[in-house]
N, C-alpha and C positions, 0 to 999 in steps of 0.2 A: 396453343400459346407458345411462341419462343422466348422461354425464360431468359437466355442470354441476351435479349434486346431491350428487355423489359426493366433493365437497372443500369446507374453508370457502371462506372467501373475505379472503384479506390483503393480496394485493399488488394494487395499482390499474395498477400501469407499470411492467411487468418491465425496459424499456431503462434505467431510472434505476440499474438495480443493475447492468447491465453497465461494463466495466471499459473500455473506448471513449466511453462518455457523459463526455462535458466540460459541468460543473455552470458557471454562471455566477459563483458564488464559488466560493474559494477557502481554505476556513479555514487559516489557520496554514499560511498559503504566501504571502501579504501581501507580505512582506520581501523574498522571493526576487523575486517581482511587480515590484515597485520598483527591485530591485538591477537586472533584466534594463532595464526601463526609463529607467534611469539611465546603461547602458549604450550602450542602442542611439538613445538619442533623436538624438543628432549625426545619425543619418540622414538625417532631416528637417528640422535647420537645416543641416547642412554639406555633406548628400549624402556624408558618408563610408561604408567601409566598417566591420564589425564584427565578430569572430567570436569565441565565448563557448563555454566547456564547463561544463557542467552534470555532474554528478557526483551518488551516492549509491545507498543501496544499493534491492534492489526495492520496491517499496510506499510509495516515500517522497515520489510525486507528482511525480518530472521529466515525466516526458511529458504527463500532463494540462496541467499548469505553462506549460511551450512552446508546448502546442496554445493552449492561453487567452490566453498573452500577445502570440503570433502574433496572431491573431483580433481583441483590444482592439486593438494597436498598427496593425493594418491600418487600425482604422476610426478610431482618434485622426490617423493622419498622411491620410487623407481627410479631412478635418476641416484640414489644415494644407497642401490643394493635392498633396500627395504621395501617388504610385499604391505602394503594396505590393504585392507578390504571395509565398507564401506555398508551396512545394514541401516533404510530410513524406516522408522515405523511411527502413522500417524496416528498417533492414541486416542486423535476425537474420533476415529472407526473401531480403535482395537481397546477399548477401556477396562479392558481387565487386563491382570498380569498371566493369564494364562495365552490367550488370543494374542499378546505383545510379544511373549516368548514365543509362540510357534513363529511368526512373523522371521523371528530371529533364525528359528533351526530352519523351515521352508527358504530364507536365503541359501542355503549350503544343499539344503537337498528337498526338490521341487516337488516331490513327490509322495513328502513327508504328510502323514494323515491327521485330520485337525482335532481329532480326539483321542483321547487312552492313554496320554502323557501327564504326568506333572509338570510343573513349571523346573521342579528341582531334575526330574528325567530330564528333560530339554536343554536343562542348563547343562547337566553330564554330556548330552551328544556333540553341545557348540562346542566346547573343550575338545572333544575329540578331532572334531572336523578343523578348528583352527592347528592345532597340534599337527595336523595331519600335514594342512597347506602350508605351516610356516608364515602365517600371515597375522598382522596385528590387527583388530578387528574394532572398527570406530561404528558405537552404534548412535546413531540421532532418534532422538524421543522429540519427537514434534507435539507440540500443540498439548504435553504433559499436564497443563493443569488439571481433565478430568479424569485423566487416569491417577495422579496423587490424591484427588479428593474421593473418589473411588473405592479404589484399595490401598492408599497410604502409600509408604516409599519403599515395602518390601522387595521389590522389583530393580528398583535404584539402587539399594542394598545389597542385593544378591548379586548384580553385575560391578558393582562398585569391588566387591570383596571376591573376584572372580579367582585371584592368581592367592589368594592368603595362605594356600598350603608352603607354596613357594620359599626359601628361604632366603633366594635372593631378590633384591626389591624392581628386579624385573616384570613389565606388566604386561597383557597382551588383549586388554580391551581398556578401551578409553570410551566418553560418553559426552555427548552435545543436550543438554537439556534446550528447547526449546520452550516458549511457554509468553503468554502475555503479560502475567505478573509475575510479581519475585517471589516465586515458589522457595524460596530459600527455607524461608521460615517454616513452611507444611511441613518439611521434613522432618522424618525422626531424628534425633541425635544420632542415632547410631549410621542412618546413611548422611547426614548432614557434614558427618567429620569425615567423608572423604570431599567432601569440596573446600579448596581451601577461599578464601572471604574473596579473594582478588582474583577467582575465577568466575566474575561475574560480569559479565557484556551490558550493561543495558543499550536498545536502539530508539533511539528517538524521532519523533514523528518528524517528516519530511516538509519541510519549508515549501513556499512555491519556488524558491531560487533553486531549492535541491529538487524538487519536481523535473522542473525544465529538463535537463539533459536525460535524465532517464527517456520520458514521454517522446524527446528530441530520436534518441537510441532506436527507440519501438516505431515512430513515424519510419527512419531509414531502413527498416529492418524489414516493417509488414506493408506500406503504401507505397502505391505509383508516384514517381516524382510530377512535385506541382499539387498534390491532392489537396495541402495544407499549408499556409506559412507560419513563420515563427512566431508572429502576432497570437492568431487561436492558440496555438500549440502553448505559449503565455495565457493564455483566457483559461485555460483547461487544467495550467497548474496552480493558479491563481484560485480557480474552485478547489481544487481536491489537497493543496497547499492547510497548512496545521493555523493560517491565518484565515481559511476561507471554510466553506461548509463540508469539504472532506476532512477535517482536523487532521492534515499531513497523510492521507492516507494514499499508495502508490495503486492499490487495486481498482481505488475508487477512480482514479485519474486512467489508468488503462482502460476499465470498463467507459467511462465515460470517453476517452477517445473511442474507442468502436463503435459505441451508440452512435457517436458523431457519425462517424465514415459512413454507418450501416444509414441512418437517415439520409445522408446526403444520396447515398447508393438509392435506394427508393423514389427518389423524386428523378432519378435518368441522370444526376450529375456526375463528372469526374472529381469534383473538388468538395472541400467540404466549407459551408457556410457560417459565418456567426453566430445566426438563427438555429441552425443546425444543432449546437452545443448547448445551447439555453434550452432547446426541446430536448434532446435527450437528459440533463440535469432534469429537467421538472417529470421526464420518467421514471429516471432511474431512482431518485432522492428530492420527490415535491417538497415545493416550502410554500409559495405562493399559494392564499385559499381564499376565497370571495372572502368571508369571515374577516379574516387579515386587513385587506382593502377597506373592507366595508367599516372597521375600527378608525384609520388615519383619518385625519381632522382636515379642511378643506386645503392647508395649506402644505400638507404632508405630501395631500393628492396632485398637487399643482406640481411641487417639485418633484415626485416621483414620473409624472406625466412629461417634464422638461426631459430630465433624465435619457426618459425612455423615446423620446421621439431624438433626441442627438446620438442614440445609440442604434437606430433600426439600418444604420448602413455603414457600422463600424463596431468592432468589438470593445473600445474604449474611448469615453471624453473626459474633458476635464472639467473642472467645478466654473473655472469662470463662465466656460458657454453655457452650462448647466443655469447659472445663475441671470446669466442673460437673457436667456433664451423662457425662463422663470418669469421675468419682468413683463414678457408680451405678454406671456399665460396669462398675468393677474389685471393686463387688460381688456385683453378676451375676454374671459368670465366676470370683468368687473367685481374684481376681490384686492381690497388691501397690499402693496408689496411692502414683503417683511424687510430691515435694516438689514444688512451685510452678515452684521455678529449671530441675528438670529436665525436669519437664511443658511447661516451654516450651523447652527446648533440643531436643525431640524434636518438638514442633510447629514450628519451623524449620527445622530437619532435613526433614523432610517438604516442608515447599513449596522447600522449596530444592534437592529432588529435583524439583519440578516435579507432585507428588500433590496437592497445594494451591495454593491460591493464598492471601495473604497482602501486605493494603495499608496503611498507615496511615495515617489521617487525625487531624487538628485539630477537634474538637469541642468546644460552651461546656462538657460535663463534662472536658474535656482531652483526651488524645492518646489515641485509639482503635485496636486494631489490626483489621481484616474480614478475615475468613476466605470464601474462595469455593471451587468445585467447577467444573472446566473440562472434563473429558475425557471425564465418563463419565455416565449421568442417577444420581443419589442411589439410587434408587430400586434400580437394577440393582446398584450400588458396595455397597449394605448389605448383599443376599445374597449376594454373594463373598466381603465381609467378615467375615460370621458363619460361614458354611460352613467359612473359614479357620482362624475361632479356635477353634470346634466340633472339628476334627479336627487341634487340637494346633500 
C-alpha cells in the first residue's frame, strides 16, 4: 500500500498544532505579557526578588504565557548585563516536594541521582550552583494545585525564603505559580506573605473573537495554503469560544482544528470541509444522543431539521431562512406552523440546549442573528431527524 497517496495532504507541521509549541505571539495575552513584565523587571535594575500566581481556568493560555515571557525576559535582561536562568516544573508529574526539588538541582547538573537527597540538601546544592553562574534563577511551578494539596506550601516557602540569610534585600530566585484556581488561600501564612495581594494574574477564558486569531496564527503556521478559509476557522472558534461548548477553551479549539485537517486528510482531501468540523466535535466532545432527539417535541424536530438541511452546504445561516424554510417543513409533514414570537422561542430553546449554535452580529442591514451546527455532520443529523418525525 502507498501511504503517501492514500490521504490529501493539509497539514505542512504537525508540531505547530501541538499543545507544547510556544508560538512567538501571543494574541489576546498582550496584557497579561505586560502585567508579568511590569512585575518582574525590578529584577534587573534592583536584583530583587519576585514571586507572582498566575491563575485561570484550562485553555486559557497560563503556561504557554510563562514559558514565553520566561524566554523574552531572559533575552531582554541579557541585553541589560543580567544572566536569567529559567527552571519549568510540572507538578501534576512531580507532586511531592522532593521529586520538584530534584527537577530543580537536575536543571544545573544532568546527572544528578533521584535519590539520597533532602529537599533541604537540594535546596544547599541550587545555592551553590546559581552562586556559582551568577545567574538569577526564575523557577515556574505549573499546574501547583496538586502539589499544594499534597504537601502544603513547604516548598513555596523554602524557595520563597531562599536569600533570608542575606542582609541585603537582594534576591536570586523569583517564582511563577501557575495553577487553575486561586491557590492563594491554600497557602500557609508563612509562605503566603511572600506574595504580595497584586501579585496575582488571573487569565480569563477566551471569547470566539479572542479565538480567531490565535487558531488564524496556528492555520499559517502548520497548513498548506487554501486548506481552510476564514469562514470554519470562525465555526471552530465559535465551538471552542467561552460562548459555545469549549467554555473559551484554546486547547480545545487547536485539538479540534487537527481533528478537522486530519478528517479531511482521510477522505483524499486537500481542504478541509464544514462537515469535517462537526465530525470531529462530536469525536472529540459528543453532545448529540438519540436519547436528546428522541425527547424534542415535533416542532423542536421540524425546526432543528430546517436548521440542519440550510446548513449541509454551509457552515452558517440565518433565522429568517431557517424560519422559512420551517414553513414548508410543516407542510410536508402536515403539522401546525408556529407564530414568529414562538418559532423563535423554540429556536432558543434549542441552542440553549446546546443542539444549536446561535450568534449575533452587527451588520449594515442591522442586527443579524447566525445559526450553526457543532456536534454532529448536517448530513447524518437530517436522517435521524426525519426517521424521528416519520415514526411519530
Amino acid at each position: 500500500m502507498k501511504f503517501e497517496n492514500s490521504t490529501g495532504n493539509i497539514i505542512k507541521d504537525q508540531e505547530k498544532l501541538s499543545f507544547d509549541f510556544i508560538p512567538e505571539e501571543l494574541p489576546n495575552r498582550e496584557e497579561e505579557m505586560q502585567k508579568l513584565f511590569g512585575l518582574y523587571r525590578g529584577i534587573v535594575s534592583s536584583n530583587v526578588s519576585q514571586n507572582v500566581l498566575i491563575y485561570g481556568p484550562v485553555g486559557t493560555g497560563k503556561t504557554v504565557t510563562a514559558k514565553r515571557f520566561c524566554m523574552e525576559f531572559e533575552q531582554w535582561s541579557k541585553k541589560k548585563d543580567q544572566n536569567i536562568d529559567t527552571v519549568f516544573v510540572n507538578c501534576r508529574k512531580r507532586k511531592n516536594n522532593s521529586s520538584a526539588m530534584w527537577k530543580i538541582v537536575h536543571h544545573f547538573d544532568r546527572g544528578f541521582p533521584d535519590r539520597g537527597f533532602s529537599v533541604e540538601e537540594m535546596m544547599k546544592i541550587v545555592k551553590e550552583k546559581i552562586e556559582e553562574r551568577n545567574v538569577h534563577l526564575f523557577v515556574v511551578l505549573d499546574e501547583v494545585d496538586p502539589l499544594i494539596q499534597k504537601e502544603g506550601s513547604d516548598l513555596i516557602y523554602l524557595l520563597s525564603r531562599f536569600d533570608e540569610e542575606r542582609l541585603s534585600p537582594e534576591g536570586s530566585v523569583s517564582m511563577i505559580l501557575v495553577s487553575q484556581k486561586n491557590v492563594f488561600e491554600l497557602l500557609e501564612e508563612s509562605a503566603r506573605s511572600s506574595f504580595k495581594r497584586s501579585n496575582r494574574i488571573r487569565f480569563p477564558r477566551y471569547t470566539s473573537d479572542d479565538l480567531f486569531p490565535i487558531l488564524k496564527d496556528r492555520v499559517e503556521m502548520a497548513f498548506h495554503p487554501g486548506s481552510i478559509d476564514d469562514k470554519k476557522i470562525q465555526l471552530i472558534s465559535d465551538i471552542a469560544g467561552k460562548e459555545g461548548d469549549g467554555k473559551g477553551d484554546a486547547r480545545f479549539g487547536i485539538e479540534l482544528l487537527e481533528k478537522s485537517a486530519l478528517i479531511g486528510e482521510m477522505s483524499g482531501r486537500n481542504e478541509i470541509f464544514t462537515e469535517d468540523i462537526r465530525s470531529a466535535k462530536g469525536e472529540i466532545d459528543p453532545y448529540f444522543t438519540e436519547s436528546r432527539l428522541k425527547k424534542l417535541n415535533q416542532q423542536e424536530k421540524l425546526i432543528l431539521l430546517a436548521s440542519t438541511r440550510k446548513l449541509k452546504e454551509q457552515a452558517y445561516t440565518i433565522t429568517g431562512e431557517v424560519e422559512e424554510l420551517y414553513k414548508v417543513l410543516c407542510e410536508e409533514y402536515d403539522t401546525e406552523k408556529l407564530g414568529h414570537t414562538q418559532f423563535w422561542k423554540y429556536l432558543k430553546s434549542l441552542s440553549d440546549e446546546g443542539l444549536l449554535g446561535s450568534k449575533t452580529t452587527s451588520e449594515n442591514s442591522g442586527r443579524t442573528t447566525k445559526v450553526s451546527l457543532s456536534d454532529i455532520t448536517a448530513e447524518k443529523l437530517e436522517k435521524k431527524l426525519e426517521n424521528l418525525i416519520e415514526d411519530g
